[in-house]
N, C-alpha and C positions, 0 to 999 in steps of 0.2 A: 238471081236465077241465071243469067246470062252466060258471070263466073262462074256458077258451077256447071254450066253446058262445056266449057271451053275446057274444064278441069276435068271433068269425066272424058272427052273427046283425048286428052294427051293421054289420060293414063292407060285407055285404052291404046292408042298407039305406040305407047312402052310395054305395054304385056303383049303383042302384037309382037315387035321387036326383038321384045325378050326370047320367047320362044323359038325366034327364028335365027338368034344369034349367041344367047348365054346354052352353053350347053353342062348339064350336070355331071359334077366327078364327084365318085362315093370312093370315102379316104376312112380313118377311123382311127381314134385312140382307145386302145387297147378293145375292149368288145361295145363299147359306143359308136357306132357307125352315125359318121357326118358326110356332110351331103352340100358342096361346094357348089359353085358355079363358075364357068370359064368360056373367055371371049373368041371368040373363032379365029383368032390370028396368034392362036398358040404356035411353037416351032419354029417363027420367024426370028429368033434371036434380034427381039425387042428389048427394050425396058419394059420393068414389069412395075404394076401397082398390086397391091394387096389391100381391099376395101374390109372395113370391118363396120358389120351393120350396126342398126339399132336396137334399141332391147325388145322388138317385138318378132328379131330375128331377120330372116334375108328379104326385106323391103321393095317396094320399091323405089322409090329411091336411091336403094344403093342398086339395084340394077340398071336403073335408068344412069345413074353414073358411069359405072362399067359401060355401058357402051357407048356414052361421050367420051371415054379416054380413050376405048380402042379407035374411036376414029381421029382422035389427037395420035398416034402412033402407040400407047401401050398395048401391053397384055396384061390384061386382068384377069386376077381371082379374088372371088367374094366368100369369101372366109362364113363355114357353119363353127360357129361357136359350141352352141345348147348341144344340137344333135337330134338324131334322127329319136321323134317319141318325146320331147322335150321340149316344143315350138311351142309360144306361149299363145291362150287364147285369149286374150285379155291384159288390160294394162296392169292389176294386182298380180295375176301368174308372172306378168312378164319382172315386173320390179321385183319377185320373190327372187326369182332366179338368175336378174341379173348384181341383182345384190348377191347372191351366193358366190358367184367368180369376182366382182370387186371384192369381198371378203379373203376370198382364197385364190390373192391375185397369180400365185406362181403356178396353178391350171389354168386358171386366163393366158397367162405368159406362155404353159405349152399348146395351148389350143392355137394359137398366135402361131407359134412354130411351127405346127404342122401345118399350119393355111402355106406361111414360107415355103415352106417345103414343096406343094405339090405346086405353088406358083411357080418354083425353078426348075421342076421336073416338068413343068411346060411348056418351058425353054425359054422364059424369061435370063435375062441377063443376070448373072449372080451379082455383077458389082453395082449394077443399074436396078438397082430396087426400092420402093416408098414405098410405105403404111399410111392411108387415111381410112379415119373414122368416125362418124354419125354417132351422136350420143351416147349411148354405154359403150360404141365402139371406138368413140372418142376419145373416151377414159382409158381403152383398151391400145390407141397408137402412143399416149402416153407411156402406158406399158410398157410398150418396145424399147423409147428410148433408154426407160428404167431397166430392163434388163439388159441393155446392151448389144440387142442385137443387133447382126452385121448387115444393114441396110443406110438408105445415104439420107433420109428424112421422111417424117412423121407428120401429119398437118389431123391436128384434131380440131373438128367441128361441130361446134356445141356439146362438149363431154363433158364428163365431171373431171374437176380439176382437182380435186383434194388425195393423199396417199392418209394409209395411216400415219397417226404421228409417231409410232415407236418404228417406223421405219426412216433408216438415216438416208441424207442425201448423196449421190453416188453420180460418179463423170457420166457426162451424158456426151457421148459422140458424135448421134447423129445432129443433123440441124432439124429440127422445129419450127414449125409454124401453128401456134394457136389460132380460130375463130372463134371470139367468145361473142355471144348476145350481150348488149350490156342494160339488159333486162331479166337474166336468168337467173332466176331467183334463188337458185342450186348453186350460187358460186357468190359468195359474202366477200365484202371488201376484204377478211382474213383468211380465205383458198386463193383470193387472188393474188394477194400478199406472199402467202408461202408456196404459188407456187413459182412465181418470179423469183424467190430466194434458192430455192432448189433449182432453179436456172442458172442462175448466178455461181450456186456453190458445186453446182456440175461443169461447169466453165465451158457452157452449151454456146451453140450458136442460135438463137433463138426470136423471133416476134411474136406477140400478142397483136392481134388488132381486133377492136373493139367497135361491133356493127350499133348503130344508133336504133335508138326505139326497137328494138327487137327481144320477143319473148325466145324461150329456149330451143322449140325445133323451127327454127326463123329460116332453115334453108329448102324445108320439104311442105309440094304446093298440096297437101292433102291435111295438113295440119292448121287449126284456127291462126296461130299464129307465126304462118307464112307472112315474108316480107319479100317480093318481088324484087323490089330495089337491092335490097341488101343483100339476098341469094346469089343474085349475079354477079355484085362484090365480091361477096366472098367464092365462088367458085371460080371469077376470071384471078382471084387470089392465090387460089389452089392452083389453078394452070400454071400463072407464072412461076411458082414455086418449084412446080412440078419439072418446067421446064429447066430450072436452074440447077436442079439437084440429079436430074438423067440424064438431062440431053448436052 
């Protein structure tokens, strides 16, 4: 009872937060109007991150993120994937649909692009720019590196690791940093296997590290299998990262 006082008490003071500091940009591919969010220290000719949510859409989570980075010195935007009319109610909605863009990953990869896009039109630094991403969006910083976009690294957390297999392996640029649960049951000793070979044969700059005892959303405190310890691993993981690939 206690933990969940303590855990209702933060989340309330990240919608709190939120409100008071993520402010909404409506962007659109083609007559799909998406509906972004962005950190109040746009304009400053920062480094920028580009957060890509989870599959139940702009979490929080990933907002509460967003404003742990802008006070580490980024500017964030938290990428609308789905789109405006298309936010999932439920965890079967949300796996329909977000299986539908890991399917038909090269609109993943432009929905990805346009988030790019209005992060630099926010006056993020163009050569100063990461992707991280929270489970389907996880999959989705993966993405980036596969299509080669012009950004300096990618840190996926808790995503799905696997590409189709009739898709060949291709140079991967940026550097990379996986977090994987090594309890997530979405990721077989054979994704994890091919996807360290697709590392390998992208001649990536790249780590894996592997959090103990941790089921798959092990870094979000609203989920049964939150791991405290290991969250703050891996997110002082993501700083450093963060730190070595912008600043």
């Amino acid at each position: 009872m206690k933990k969940l006082l303590i855990l209702s008490v933060i989340m309330g003071l990240i919608q709190s937060l939120t409100a008071q500091s993520l402010k909404e940009v409506k962007y659109a591919d083609g007559a799909q109007e998406l509906n972004g969010l962005l950190t109040s220290n746009a304009g400053k000719n920062l480094p920028g991150v580009l957060i890509l949510p989870a599959w139940m859409g702009i979490d929080d989570e990933a907002k509460a993120a967003a404003l742990l980075l802008e006070k580490e010195g980024y500017v964030v935007f938290v990428a609308d994937i789905y789109g405006k009319g298309n936010i999932p109610t439920d965890f079967p909605s949300a796996a329909k649909i977000a299986t539908q863009f890991k399917t038909d990953y090269l609109l993943y990869q432009k929905r990805i692009s346009l988030a790019l896009e209005q992060l630099k039109a926010a006056g993020a630094k163009s050569s100063k720019i990461a992707v991280i991403g929270y489970c389907f969006g996880g999959s989705g910083a993966l993405e980036v590196a596969r299509a080669g976009f012009d950004v300096t690294g990618v840190v996926s957390i808790h995503g799905g690791l696997a590409k189709a297999p009739e898709r060949a392996n291709v140079a991967i640029k940026t550097k990379v940093l996986v977090e994987n649960p090594a309890e997530d049951k979405g990721v077989t000793k054979e994704i994890f296997d091919q996807l360290v070979q697709e590392m390998k044969d992208g001649k990536a700059d790249w780590q894996i590290i592997t959090y103990a005892n941790c089921g798959h959303t092990f870094t979000n405190p609203t989920s049964k299998e939150y791991n405290e310890v290991m969250a703050k691993r891996a997110w002082n993981h993501t700083l450093l990262f963060l730190s070595e690939v912008l600043k």
